[in-house]
N, CA and C atoms as an extended XYZ file, in Angstrom:
213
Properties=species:S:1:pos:R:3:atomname:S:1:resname:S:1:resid:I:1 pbc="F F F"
N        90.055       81.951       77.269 N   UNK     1
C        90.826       82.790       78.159 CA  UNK     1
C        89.958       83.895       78.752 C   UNK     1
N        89.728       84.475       77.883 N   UNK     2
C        88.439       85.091       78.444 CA  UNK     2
C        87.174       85.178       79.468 C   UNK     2
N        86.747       83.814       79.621 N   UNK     3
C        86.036       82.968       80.151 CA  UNK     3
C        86.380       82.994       81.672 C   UNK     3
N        87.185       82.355       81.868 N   UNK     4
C        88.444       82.303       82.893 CA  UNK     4
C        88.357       83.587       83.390 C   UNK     4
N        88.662       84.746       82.718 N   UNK     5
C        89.123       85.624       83.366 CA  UNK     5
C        87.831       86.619       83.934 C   UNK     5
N        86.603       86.408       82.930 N   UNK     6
C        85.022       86.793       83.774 CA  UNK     6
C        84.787       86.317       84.923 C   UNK     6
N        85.068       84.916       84.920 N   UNK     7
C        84.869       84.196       86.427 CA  UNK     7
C        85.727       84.816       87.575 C   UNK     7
N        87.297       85.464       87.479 N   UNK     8
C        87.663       85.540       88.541 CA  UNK     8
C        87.329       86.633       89.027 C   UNK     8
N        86.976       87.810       87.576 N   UNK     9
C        86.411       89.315       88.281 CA  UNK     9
C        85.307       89.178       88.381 C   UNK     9
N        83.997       88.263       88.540 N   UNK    10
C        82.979       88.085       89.126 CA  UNK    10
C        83.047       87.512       90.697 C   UNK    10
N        84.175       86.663       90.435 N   UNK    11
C        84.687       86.004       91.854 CA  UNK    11
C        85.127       87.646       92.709 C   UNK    11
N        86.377       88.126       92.150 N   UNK    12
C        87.177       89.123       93.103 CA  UNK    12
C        85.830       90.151       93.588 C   UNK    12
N        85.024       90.233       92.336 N   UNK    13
C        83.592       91.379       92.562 CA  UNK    13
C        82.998       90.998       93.892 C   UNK    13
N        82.581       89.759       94.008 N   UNK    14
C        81.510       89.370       95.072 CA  UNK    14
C        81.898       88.818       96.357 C   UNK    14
N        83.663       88.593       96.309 N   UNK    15
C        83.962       88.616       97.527 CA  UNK    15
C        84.841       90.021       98.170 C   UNK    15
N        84.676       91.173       97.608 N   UNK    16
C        84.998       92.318       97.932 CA  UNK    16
C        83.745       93.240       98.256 C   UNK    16
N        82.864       92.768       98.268 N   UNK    17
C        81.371       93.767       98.330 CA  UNK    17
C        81.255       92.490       99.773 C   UNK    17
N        81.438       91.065       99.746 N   UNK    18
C        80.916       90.365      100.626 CA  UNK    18
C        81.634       90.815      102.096 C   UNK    18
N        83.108       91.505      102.124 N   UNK    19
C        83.960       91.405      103.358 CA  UNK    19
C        83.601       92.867      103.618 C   UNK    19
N        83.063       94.258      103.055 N   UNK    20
C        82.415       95.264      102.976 CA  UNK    20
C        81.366       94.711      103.912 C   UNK    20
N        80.659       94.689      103.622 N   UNK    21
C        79.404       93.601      104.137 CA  UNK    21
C        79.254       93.893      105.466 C   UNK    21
N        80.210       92.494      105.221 N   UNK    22
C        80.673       91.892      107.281 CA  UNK    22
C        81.266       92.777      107.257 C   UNK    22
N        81.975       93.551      107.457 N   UNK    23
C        82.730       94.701      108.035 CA  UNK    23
C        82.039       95.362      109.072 C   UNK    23
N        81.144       95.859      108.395 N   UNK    24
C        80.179       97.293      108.984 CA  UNK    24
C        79.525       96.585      110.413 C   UNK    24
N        80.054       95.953      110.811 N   UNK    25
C        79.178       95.214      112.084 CA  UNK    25
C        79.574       95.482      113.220 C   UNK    25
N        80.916       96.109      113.251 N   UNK    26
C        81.648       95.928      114.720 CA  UNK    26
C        81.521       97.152      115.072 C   UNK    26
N        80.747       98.198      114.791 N   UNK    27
C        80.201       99.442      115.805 CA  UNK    27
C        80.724      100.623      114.622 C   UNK    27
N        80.491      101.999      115.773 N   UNK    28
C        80.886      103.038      114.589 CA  UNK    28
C        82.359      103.700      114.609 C   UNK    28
N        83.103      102.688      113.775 N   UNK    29
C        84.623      102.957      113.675 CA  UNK    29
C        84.304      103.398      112.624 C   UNK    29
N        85.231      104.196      111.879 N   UNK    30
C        86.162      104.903      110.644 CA  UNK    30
C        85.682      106.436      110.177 C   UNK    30
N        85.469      106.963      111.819 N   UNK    31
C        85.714      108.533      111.681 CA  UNK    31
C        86.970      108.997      112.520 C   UNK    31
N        87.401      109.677      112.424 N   UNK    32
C        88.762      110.111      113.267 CA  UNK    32
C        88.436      110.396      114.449 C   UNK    32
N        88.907      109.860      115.571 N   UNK    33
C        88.893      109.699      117.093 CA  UNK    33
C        88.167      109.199      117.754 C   UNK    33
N        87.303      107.781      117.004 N   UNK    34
C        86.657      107.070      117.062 CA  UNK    34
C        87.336      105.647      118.256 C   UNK    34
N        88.555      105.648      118.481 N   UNK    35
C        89.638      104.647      119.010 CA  UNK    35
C        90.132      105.380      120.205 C   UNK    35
N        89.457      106.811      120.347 N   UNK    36
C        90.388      107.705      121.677 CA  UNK    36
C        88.978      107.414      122.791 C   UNK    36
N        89.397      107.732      124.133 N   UNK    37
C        88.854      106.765      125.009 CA  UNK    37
C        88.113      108.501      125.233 C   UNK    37
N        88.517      109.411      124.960 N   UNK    38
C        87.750      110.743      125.733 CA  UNK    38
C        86.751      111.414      123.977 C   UNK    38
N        85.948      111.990      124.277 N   UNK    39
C        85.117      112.817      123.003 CA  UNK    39
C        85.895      114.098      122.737 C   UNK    39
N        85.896      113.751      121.287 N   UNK    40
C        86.930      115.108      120.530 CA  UNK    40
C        86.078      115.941      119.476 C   UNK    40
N        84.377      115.924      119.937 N   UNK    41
C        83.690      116.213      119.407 CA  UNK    41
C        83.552      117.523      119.692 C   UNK    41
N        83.559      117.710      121.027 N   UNK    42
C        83.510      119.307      121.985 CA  UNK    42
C        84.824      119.933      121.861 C   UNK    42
N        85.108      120.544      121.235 N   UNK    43
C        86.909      121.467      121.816 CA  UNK    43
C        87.059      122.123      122.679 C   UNK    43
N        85.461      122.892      123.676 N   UNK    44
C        85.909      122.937      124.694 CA  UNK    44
C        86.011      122.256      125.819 C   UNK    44
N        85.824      120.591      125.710 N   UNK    45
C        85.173      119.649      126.884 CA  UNK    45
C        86.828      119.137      126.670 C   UNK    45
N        87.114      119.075      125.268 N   UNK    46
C        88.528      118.099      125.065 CA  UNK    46
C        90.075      119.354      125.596 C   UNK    46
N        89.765      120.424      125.264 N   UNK    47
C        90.347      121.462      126.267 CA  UNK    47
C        91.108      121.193      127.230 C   UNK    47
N        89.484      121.093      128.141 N   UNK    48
C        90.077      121.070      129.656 CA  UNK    48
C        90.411      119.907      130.450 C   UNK    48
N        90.135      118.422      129.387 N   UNK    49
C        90.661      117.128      129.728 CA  UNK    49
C        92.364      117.312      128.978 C   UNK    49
N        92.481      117.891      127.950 N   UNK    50
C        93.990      118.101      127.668 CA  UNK    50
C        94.524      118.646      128.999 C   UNK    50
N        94.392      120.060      129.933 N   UNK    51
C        94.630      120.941      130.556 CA  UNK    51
C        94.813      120.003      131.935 C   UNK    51
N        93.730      119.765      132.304 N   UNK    52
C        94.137      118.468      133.361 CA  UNK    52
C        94.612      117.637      133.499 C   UNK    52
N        94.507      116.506      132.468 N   UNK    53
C        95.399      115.623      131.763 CA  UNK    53
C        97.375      116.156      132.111 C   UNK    53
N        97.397      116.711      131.138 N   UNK    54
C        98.739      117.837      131.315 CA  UNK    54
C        99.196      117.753      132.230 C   UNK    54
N        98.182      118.948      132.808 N   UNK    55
C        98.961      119.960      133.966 CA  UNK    55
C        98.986      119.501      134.926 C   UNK    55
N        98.259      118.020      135.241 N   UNK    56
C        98.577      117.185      136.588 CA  UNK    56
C        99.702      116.389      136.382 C   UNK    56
N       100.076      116.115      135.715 N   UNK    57
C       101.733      115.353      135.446 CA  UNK    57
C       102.629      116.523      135.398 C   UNK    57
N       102.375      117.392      134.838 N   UNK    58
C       103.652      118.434      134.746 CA  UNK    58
C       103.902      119.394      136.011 C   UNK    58
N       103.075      119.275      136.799 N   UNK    59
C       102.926      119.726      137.660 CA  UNK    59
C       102.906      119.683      139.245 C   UNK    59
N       103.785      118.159      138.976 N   UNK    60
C       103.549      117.293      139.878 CA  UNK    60
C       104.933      117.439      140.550 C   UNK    60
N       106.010      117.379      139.882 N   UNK    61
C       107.195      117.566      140.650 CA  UNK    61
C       107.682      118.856      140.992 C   UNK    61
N       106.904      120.158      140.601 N   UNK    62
C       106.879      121.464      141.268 CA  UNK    62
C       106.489      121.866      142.489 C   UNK    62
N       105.418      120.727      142.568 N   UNK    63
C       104.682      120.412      143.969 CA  UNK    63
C       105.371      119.548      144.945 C   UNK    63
N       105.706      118.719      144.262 N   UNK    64
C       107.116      118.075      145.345 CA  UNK    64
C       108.144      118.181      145.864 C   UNK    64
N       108.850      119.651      145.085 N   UNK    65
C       109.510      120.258      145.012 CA  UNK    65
C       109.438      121.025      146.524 C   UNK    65
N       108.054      121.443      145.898 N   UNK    66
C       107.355      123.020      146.966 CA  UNK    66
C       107.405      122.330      148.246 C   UNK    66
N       106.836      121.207      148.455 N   UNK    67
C       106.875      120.354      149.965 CA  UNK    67
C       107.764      120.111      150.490 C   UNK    67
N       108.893      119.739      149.836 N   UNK    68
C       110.067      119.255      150.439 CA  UNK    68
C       111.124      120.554      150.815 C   UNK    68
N       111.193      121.773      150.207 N   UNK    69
C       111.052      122.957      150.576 CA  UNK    69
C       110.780      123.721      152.141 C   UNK    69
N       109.564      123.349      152.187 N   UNK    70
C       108.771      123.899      153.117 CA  UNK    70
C       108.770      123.086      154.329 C   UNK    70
N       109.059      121.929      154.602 N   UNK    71
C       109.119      120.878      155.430 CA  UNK    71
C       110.282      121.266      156.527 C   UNK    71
């Protein structure tokens, strides 16, 4: 019984270090914001892409507002 049971935690051992392994191949994922399309490395670069980002959608029907207004 024993026997048996060395083999499978030698088995589970060497195919858990093997998928570790292959893992590490597909670039540098598994730091946080590694999957976001802008750099969240700068807080003030990510700032003013929040700020623009934003404030051009929110800001958009105040302006449409203002035109149709003024027209």
């Amino acid at each position: 019984m024993s026997a048996i049971r060395t083999v499978l935690r030698n088995f589970t051992r060497s195919f858990k270090t093997t998928t570790v392994r292959k893992s590490e191949d597909h670039g540098p994922e598994g730091y946080p914001g590694a999957n976001l399309p802008i750099n969240i490395q700068n807080r003030y670069v990510l700032t003013a892409t929040f700020i623009l980002f934003f404030g051009s959608g929110l800001s958009l029907p105040f302006l449409v507002l203002r035109y149709h207004l003024l027209k």
